[in-house]
C-alpha positions, 0 to 999 in steps of 0.5 A: 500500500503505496501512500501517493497523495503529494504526486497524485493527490490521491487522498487515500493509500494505493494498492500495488501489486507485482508488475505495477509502476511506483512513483519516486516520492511516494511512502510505503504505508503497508507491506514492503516492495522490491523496485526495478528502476525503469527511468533513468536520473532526470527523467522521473516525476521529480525531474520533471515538475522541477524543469516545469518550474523553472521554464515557468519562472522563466515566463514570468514578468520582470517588469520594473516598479511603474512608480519608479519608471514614472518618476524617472521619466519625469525629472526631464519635464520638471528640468525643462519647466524650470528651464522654459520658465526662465526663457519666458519670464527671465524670472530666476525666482519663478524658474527657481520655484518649478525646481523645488516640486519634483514628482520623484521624492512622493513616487518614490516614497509612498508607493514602496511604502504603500506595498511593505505596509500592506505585506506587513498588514498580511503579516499579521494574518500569517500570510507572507507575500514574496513581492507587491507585484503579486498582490497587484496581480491578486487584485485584478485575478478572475479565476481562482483553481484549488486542489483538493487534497489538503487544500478543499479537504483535510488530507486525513482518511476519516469514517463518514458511515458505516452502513450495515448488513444482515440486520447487524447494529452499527454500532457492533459493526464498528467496535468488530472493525476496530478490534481487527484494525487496531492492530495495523497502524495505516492511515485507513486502519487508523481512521477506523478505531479512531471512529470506535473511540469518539463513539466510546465504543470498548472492543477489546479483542473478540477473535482470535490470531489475525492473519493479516494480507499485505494491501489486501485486509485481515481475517481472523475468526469471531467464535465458530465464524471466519470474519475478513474486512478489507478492500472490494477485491479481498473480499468479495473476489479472494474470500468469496463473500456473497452479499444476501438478496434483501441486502443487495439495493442498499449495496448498490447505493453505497455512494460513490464518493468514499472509499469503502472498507468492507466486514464480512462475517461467516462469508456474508457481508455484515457492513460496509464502511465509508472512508473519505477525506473531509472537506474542511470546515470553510470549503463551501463558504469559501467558494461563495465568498470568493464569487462575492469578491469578484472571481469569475470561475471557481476551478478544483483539479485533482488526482482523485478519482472522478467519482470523489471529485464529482461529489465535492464540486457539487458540495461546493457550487465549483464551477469547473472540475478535472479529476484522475490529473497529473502535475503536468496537466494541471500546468497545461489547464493553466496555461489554457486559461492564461491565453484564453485571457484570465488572470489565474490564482492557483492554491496548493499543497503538495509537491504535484502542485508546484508546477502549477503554482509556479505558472499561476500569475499567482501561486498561493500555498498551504502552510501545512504542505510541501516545502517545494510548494511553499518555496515556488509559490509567491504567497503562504498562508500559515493560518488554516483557514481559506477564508484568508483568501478573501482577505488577502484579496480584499487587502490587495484592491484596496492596497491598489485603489490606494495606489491610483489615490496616491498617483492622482493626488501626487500628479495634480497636487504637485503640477499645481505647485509647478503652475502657481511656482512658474506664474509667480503666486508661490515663492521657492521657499513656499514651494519647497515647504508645500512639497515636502509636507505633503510628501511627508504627510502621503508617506505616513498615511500610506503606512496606516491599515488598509483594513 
């Protein structure tokens, strides 16, 4: 049993058997393996997401600060100003006046000052932001893509149901399956007796010596009676479990969106019982509340099966969905997206992530993930919680909106100073005064809370 979720996003462990391919990377939950390499060094799954991001690093925009560009291509008009004033007017006074106002010393104070104070304000949020530019880009995204595993849900197999057969109690069925569970610690064994304790079900041991087969399941005996719990193929193939008439419609609407362990005793299925990986709490809040913030398109990739996939895009109104992708598939989604004109945020965990989030315009990681994902992305957010999202995207439109205000106000404030200096109204002295104080007052209202 191969644990596989941070390549694939399976959120359950995978059955390998003999002649099946292993990726690099995955865990061996159960059993042991012996492994014949078939790709050489630089042609396995790890390789490949690694040249993914840096040919996407690649593409990234390296534009310089509009702030800065804009102040620089200034300077020459102000220097021209002064110059033509004096040519005018042969006022050395009035051409004097024009030098003391420059467009530069507010540009290139408050707009820094605007973007460190609203990553500080993130900050406090246990969001970390690599670069203004990426809020910038936040602010003006219309398409948000989340994975599933670990991001949507918790990335921990727990019980859903457990639905019994043959008239048995529920109850008595999961005390049965934990007292032969509890003795193999995977994940799915481990969600199981987990499930019988927060019930305060008691199930010491009932049957005697477990015989327990390697990604298959267990089987041990209850009194006169042979009791096996474990997968479909166990079960029902190897075991030859026959399920009874009555019982048959209720098995054929088990729900297709969980993993089903079953427990057969005497050779007739007795329950089957639901495995799944929970939504977190905030998942469906989320997605509304993302379409209220102005996102167009709500997308989950994932490398879970179609069925889980279908059943949680529907809990979650998600606009769009794939299931069964790999790494480099969910980087092609992307860049589909990318050319057909949306600005896209991708949110992850995992190392399968990591190409997509390096392509994203926006790549915002889990703090609970993988490191390789919190080291491509450009945002982290350390608080568990979505809704963080909503924030940060709240914080980058008005970080922007605050931006044009300072533009506009620098532009029309200072050009004024520049035409009252060359006619004559505004003194040098006065001129210098009215400049530096606004410029001083602009850069310490850039530093208040924008929330």
């Amino acid at each position: 049993m191969l644990n596989q979720a941070s390549l694939t996003g399976e959120s359950v462990p995978v059955a390998k058997r003999p002649g099946a391919a292993v990726y690099a990377g995955s865990v061996v939950e159960e059993g042991s393996c012996v492994l014949r390499v078939t790709h050489a060094a630089g042609e396995n799954r790890y390789d490949r997401i690694v040249r993914m991001i840096e040919e996407s690093e690649r593409l990234k925009s390296g534009t310089e600060d509009r702030a800065y560009r804009l102040a620089d291509k200034l300077v020459p008009w102000c220097l021209g100003g002064s110059a033509l004033t004096w040519l005018l007017t042969g006022n050395t006074t009035r051409a004097v006046s024009v030098l003391m106002v420059d467009f530069s010393c507010a540009l290139k104070l408050s707009m820094p000052l605007s973007v460190l104070s609203a990553m500080r304000e993130a900050g406090r949020h246990k969001i970390t932001v690599k670069g203004g530019k990426y809020m910038e880009l936040l602010s003006k995204a219309d398409t948000v893509i989340f994975d599933k595993t670990g991001t949507l849900t918790n990335a921990c197999p727990t019980v859903r149901k457990v639905v019994p057969f043959r008239g048995q109690d529920e109850r008595e069925m999961l005390r049965v399956a934990a007292c032969l569970e509890e003795h193999f610690p995977h994940s799915v064994a481990n969600a199981v007796v987990r499930a019988a304790r927060e019930r305060g079900l008691d199930h010491r041991e009932m049957h005697s010596e477990v015989e327990y087969v390697v990604a298959h399941g267990i089987a041990s005996r209850i009194g006169n009676e042979r009791a096996v719990i474990g997968s479909r193929h166990f079960v029902f193939e190897d075991e030859g479990v026959s399920i009874l008439p009555e019982d048959q419609p209720r098995f054929d609407a088990l729900e297709p969106d969980c993993s089903w362990l079953y427990l057969a005793i005497g050779g007739r299925l007795s329950a089957a019982i639901g495995i799944h990986d929970p939504l977190r709490p905030e998942a469906k809040e989320i997605v509304s509340l993302l379409h209220g913030a102005g996102i167009q398109k709500v997308v989950m990739l994932t490398g879970d099966n179609r069925g889980t996939a279908a059943a949680i895009a529907e809990k979650l109104n998600i606009d769009a969905w794939r299931a069964e992708v790999l790494p480099e598939d969910k980087a092609a989604f992307i860049r589909a997206e990318q050319e057909a004109g949306r600005k896209v945020v991708m949110i992850g965990d995992g190392i399968n992530d990591a190409p997509a989030l390096s392509l994203a315009d926006v790549g915002v990681a889990i703090g609970s993930g993988a490191s390789i994902a919190r080291e491509v992305a450009d945002i982290t957010i350390a608080a568990e919680d979505l809704r963080e999202l909503v924030l940060l995207r709240e914080l980058s439109q008005k970080l922007m909106g605050r931006i044009d205000r300072n533009y506009r106000f620098v532009m029309g404030f200072n050009g004024a100073l520049i035409a009252l200096g060359a006619f004559g109204v505004l003194p040098p002295a006065t001129s210098a005064l009215l400049h530096n104080s606004s410029t001083l007052l602009l850069s310490m209202d850039c530093m208040t809370p924008l929330i």
